[in-house]
N, C-alpha and C positions, 0 to 999 in steps of 0.2 A: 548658631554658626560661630565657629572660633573670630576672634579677629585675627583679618588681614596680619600678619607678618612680613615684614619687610627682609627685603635680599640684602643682604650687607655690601656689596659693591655701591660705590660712590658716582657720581654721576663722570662721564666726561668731562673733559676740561673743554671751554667752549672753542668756537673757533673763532681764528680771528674776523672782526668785523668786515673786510671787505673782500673776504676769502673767495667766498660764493659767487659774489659779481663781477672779479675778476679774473677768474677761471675761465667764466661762462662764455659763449658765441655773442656776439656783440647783439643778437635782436634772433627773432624766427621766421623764416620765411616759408609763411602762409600759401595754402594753397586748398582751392577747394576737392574733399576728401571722395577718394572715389567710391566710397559708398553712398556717398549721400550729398551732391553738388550746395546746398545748405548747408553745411556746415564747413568750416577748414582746417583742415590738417597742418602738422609741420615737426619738423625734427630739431633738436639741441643739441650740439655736440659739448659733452660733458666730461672731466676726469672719472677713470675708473676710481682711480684712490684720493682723497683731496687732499689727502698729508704730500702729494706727490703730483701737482697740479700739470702738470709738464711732460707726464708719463702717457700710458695707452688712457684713449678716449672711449668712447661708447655713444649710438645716440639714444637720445631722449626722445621719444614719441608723443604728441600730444594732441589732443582737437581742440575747439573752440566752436562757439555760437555768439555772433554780435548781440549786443543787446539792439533789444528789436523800436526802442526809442531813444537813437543819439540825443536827443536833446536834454535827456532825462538821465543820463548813461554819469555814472558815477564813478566806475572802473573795472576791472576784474574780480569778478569771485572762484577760488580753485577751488575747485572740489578734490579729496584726497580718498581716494577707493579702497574700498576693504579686503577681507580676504587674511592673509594678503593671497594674492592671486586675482582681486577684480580687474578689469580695464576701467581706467578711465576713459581712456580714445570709446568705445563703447557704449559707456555713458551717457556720455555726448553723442553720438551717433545716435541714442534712443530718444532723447531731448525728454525723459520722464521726471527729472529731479525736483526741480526745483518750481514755484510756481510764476506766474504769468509776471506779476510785479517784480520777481526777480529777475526773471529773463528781460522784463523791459529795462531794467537799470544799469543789469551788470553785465560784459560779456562773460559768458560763462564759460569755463577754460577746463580740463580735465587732461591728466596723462598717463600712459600705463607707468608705474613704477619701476627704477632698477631691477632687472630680472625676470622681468613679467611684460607678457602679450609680445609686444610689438619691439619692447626696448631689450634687448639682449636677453633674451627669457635663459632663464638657467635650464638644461635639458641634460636629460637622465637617460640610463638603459633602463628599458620596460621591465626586463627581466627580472633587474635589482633592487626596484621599485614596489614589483610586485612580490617579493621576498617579507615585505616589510611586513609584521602583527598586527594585527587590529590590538589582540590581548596576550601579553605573553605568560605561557602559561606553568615554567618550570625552569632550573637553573642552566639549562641545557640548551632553551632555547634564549635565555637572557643574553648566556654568551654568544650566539650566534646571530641575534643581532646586532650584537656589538661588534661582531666582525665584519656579517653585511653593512651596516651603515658606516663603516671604512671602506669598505669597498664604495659605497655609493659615492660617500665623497668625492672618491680619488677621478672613481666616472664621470661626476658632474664636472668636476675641476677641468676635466679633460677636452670634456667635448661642450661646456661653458666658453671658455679661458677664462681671462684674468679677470673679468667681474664677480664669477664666483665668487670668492673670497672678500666682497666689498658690497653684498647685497641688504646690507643693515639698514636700518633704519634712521641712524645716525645720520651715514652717508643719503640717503633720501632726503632727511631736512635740508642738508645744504643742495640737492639737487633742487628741492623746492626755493629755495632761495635764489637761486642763479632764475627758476621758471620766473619769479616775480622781477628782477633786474630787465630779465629779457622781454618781460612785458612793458616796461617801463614804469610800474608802480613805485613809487615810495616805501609804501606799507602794505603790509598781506593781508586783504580777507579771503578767510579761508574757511570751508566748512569740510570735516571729514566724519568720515562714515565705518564705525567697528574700528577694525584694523589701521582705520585712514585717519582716525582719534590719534594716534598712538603717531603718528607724524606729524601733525598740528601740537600735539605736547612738546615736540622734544626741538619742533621749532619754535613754537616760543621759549622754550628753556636756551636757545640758540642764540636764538636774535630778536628778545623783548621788546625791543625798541622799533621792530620794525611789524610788530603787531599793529593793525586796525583796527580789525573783527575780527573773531576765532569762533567759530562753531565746533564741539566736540560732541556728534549723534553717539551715542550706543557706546560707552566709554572703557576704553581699554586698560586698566591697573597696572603699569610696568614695574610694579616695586616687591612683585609676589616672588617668593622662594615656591619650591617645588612643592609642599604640602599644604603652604595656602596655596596656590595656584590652582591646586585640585579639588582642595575643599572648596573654594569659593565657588569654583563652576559646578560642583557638585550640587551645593546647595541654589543654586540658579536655576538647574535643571530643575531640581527637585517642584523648587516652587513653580514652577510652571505648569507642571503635572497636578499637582494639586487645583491648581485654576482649573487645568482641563475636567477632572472630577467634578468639582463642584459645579463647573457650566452642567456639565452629564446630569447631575442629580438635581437640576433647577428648571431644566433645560424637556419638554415631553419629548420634543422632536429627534433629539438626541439616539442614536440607535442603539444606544445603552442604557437609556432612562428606565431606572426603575431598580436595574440591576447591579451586582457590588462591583465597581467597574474596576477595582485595586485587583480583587481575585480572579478576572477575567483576563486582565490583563497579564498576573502574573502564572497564570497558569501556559503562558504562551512559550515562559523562559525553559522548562524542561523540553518542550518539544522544541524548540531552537537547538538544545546541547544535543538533541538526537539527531537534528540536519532533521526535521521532519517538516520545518515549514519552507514553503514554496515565495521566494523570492518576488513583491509583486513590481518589483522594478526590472530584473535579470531574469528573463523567462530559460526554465530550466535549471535556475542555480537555489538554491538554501538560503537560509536567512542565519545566520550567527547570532548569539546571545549579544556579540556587540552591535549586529546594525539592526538586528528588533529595538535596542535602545535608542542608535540614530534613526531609524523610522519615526519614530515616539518623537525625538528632540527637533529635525527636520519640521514633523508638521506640526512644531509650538512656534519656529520661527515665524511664522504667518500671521495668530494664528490661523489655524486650518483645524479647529477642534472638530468639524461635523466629519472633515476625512480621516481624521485618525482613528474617529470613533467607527468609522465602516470599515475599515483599515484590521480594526481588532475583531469586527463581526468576523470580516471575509478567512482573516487566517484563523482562528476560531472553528470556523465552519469547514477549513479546507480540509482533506483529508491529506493525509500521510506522504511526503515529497517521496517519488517512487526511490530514488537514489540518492540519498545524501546532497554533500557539496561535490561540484562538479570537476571532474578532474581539470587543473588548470592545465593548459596549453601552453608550452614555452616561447618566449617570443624570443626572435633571431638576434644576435650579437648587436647587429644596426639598428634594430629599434628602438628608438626614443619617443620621448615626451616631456613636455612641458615640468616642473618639479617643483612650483611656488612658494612651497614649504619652506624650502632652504632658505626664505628670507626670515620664518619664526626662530629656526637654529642659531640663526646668525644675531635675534635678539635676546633671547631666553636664556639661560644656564640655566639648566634643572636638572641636575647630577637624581641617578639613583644608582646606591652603590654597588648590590646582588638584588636576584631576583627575590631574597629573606623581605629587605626592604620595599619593594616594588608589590609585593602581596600583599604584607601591611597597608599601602598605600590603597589595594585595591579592594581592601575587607573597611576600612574606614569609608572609602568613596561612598560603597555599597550602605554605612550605617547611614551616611547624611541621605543618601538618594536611593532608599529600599527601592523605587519602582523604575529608578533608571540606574540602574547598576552599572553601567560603563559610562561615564562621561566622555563628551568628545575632547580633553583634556588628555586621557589615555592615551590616545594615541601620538597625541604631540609629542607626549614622553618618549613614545616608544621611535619614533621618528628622527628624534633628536638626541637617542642616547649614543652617549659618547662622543659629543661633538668636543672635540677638545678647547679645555678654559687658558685664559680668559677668553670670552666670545666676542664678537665684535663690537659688541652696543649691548652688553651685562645691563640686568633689573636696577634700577635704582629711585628712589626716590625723586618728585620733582622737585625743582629749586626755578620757578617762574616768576618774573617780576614784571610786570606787566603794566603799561599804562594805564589800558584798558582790560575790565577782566574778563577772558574766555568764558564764554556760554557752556556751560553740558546740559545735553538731555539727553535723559535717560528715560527709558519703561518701567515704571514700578516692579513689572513680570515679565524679565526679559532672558530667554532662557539661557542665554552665548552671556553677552555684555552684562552680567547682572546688577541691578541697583546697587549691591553690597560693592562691588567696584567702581561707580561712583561714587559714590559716599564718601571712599576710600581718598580717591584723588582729589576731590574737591578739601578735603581735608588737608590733605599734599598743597595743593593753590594756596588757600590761606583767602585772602583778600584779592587775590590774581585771581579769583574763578568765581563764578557763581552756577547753582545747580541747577534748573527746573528739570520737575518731574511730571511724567507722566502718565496718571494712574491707573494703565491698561496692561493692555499684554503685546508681545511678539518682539520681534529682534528690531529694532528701529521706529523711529515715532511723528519724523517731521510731516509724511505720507501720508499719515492714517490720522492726524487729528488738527484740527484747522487752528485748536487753540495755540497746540507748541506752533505750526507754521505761520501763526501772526507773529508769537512771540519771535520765534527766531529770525524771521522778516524784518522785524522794526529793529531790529539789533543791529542787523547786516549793514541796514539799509541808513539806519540813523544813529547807530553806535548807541542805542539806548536800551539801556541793562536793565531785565526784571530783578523786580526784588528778589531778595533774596530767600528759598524757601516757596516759589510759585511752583507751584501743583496747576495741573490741566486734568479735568475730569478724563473718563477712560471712556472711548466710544465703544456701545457694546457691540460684542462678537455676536453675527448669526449661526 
C-alpha cells in the first residue's frame, strides 16, 4: 500500500475560545421524547454560520439517557454519529451503545448532526439525486455530472436554505462545543463513531483544553488527497476480502469451502456488466458491477462472512435476470429527500480533473482491490465532483495538543475505517493520541470485544490510558 499522502491545505485558524458558549442557548430544555417516555429529548438553538454569530439560527436536536446511578454519575458522555448521515437522537432511542458501567456513570447524550435527521437535514430533488453514477463511464458522461451536481447544488441550496452551505464539520465541532456548555460540563468526554471520529478530531484540534476523554472508534484520516483517499480504501477493502477467503478455506461450513472462492466470485463480474444478475435486495431490478462490489463490502462490515458466502452461491446459481436494469421511473419536480452526503462535499476536496484521470484512478483502484473493483470511495468522487474549492473544512493534517491523549480504536480488518488510516493519524497526534488495536475483523470494535470495551471504559471512566501499542485478541467469526 502506498503511503498516505497528505492534502496540502493547512488546517483552519482555530476559533476563538469562548465562541461556542457564547453563541449557544443558555441550557436545554429537556423533555421526555415521544418515542420512548425513558429517555429525553430537547433542541439548541445554534448559529447557521459562527463567523456570524448573530445571523440565521437553526435547531440542534438531541436525546439523552440519565445515568442510571446518580451517586455514581460523573457527567456526560457524547456520543458523535457516523455516517455522516447516523442519528444520534436514534441512538439514543436504541440505548445499544454503550455498556451497563457506562450507562450507570455517565448521562449519555447523543444528537443528530447539522444537516442530518431531525436538525435541518439538507434535502434534494429525487430526480437529481438519482442522476448521480455509481461509475462514470466516458468523458461525456464525466461532463454531465459535472453539470448535474451543479444543479444539485443549486437544488439543495434552495430547498435547504442557508445551512446548506455551513454543513462542515468544522462548524459541527463548535456545535459540539456549545452541546457541552449547554450541558454544563467543563470538559468533553466524547466517544465518536467512523465519521463521528472525524468530529472528536477536529474538536480537539479546537478546543484542547477542553478535552477530558476522547474516544476515536473506527478512525477517519482527514489529511488524504484524492489518490490516497482511494487507494487507502482500496486496499481496506481489499484486505477484508482476503479475511473472508481465508475464513472460506478454514472454515467446512462455509458454503464455499473447498472451492477457489476468488474465481467464483469473479466470475460474477461479467454477468453483472450483462445486467444478468438479479438484485437480492431490489426484487426485479439488476445488480451493477459497482453494487456486486458493495454487496461484497456491506457484508465485511459485520462481518457477515457465512452471508456473503450464500450470497455468492444463490447469484451463482441464479439464472439470467429476464431484463436487464429496470427502467427508472421519474420522480415528480417535488420530491425530495434527505441528502447527507452533502456534509462529506463540504469536508473533502477531491478535484478529478477529466474523465483521462478519473479512469487512471479507477484501473489503479482495481490493481490494489482485484476482487472489489469499485471501492465505495468511488462514488464519493463521483458525488462530490465539482464542488467548488476552497470547501468548507479542506483535508488537512492534525495539529492536537491535548492534556490528555485521545484513544483510537481501530480493527486490524476493517473494511470502511482501515487500520492504514489509523496508523496514519495517530501519527498525526504525536503524543496527543494513543492507538489500541483490535485484531479482528468488521467496521467497529467497542461491541464485539469485551477486551477494547474494558479498555475504553477505564479510559472514560478514569482517564486512564493504555499503553501504548495494546492489541486485543480478535473474537472469532462464525
Amino acid at each position: 500500500m502506498p503511503a498516505p499522502a497528505p492534502a496540502t491545505a493547512g488546517p483552519p485558524a482555530p476559533a476563538a475560545a469562548s465562541a461556542a458558549a457564547s453563541a449557544a442557548a443558555p441550557g436545554i430544555a429537556w423533555q421526555p421524547c415521544a418515542e420512548d417516555r425513558t429517555a429525553e429529548c430537547g433542541t439548541l438553538s445554534l448559529p447557521v454560520d459562527w463567523d456570524r454569530p448573530d445571523g440565521d439560527r437553526f435547531m440542534l436536536h438531541l436525546a439523552r439517557r440519565a445515568a442510571t446511578d446518580p451517586a455514581a454519575r460523573i457527567g456526560s458522555l457524547v456520543f458523535g454519529p457516523g455516517g455522516p448521515g447516523d442519528s444520534g437522537v436514534m441512538r439514543i432511542l436504541r440505548n445499544d451503545r454503550f455498556s451497563d458501567d457506562l450507562r450507570r456513570r455517565f448521562d449519555i447524550v447523543s444528537f443528530d448532526p447539522r444537516g442530518i435527521g431531525r436538525s435541518n437535514p439538507v434535502l434534494c430533488s429525487v430526480a437529481l439525486l438519482d442522476r448521480q453514477p455509481q461509475v462514470i463511464t466516458d468523458e461525456a458522461r464525466f461532463d454531465a455530472t459535472l453539470a448535474d451536481n451543479a444543479l444539485l447544488r443549486q437544488d439543495c441550496r434552495r430547498r435547504t436554505g442557508p445551512l446548506f452551505d455551513h454543513v462542515d464539520t468544522r462548524s459541527a465541532a463548535r456545535d459540539l462545543d456549545a452541546v457541552r456548555a449547554a450541558l454544563g460540563e467543563p470538559r468533553l468526554t466524547f466517544h465518536g463513531s467512523s465519521y463521528g471520529t472525524l468530529l472528536g478530531a477536529q474538536y480537539a484540534e479546537e478546543f484542547p483544553h477542553r478535552v477530558r476523554a476522547m474516544v476515536l472508534e473506527s478512525v477517519v484520516d482527514h489529511s488524504l488527497g484524492t489518490r490516497a483517499f482511494l487507494d487507502t480504501q482500496a486496499a481496506a477493502a481489499q484486505d477484508s476480502f482476503d479475511e473472508f477467503v481465508a475464513w472460506c478455506a478454514r472454515t467446512p461450513s462455509c458454503p464455499l469451502h473447498g472451492e477457489d472462492v476468488r474465481a467464483v466470485w469473479a466470475g460474477l463480474f461479467p454477468r453483472a456488466e450483462r445486467g444478468e444478475l438479479a438484485d437480492p435486495d431490489r426484487p426485479g431490478a439488476a445488480l451493477t458491477p459497482y453494487d456486486l462490489s458493495r454487496l461484497a463490502q456491506r457484508a465485511l462490515y459485520g462481518p457477515d462472512w457465512a452471508g456473503l458466502a450464500r450470497d455468492i452461491v444463490a447469484l451463482r446459481a441464479t439464472p439470467p435476470a429476464p431484463t436487464g436494469l429496470p427502467a427508472v421511473t421519474a420522480a415528480g419536480d417535488d420530491a425530495v429527500r434527505p441528502h447527507p452526503f452533502a456534509v462529506f462535499c463540504a469536508d473533502w476536496h477531491l478535484p478529478v480533473r477529466d474523465h483521462r484521470e478519473y479512469a487512471a484512478h479507477l484501473r489503479r483502484a482495481a490493481r490494489i482491490a482485484p476482487d472489489l473493483r469499485y471501492p465505495q470511495a468511488l462514488q464519493a468522487i463521483a458525488t462530490c465532483l465539482g464542488t467548488p474549492a476552497p470547501v468548507a473544512n479542506p483535508q488537512h493534517r492534525l495539529r492536537v495538543r491535548t492534556d490528555v491523549p485521545l484513544l483510537l480504536a481501530n480493527t486490524r480488518h476493517d473494511p470502511a475505517s482501515g487500520h492504514n488510516w489509523a496508523t496514519n493519524v495517530a501519527r498525526q497526534l504525536g503524543r496527543s493520541g494513543v492507538l489500541l488495536t483490535y485484531e479482528g475483523w468488521g467496521h467497529g470494535n467497542y461491541t464485539r470485544s469485551a477486551c477494547v470495551q474494558d479498555a475504553v471504559d477505564r479510559y472514560l471512566i478514569s482517564v486512564d490510558v493504555p499503553a501504548r501499542d495494546t492489541r486485543c485478541p480478535a473474537v472469532p467469526v462464525a
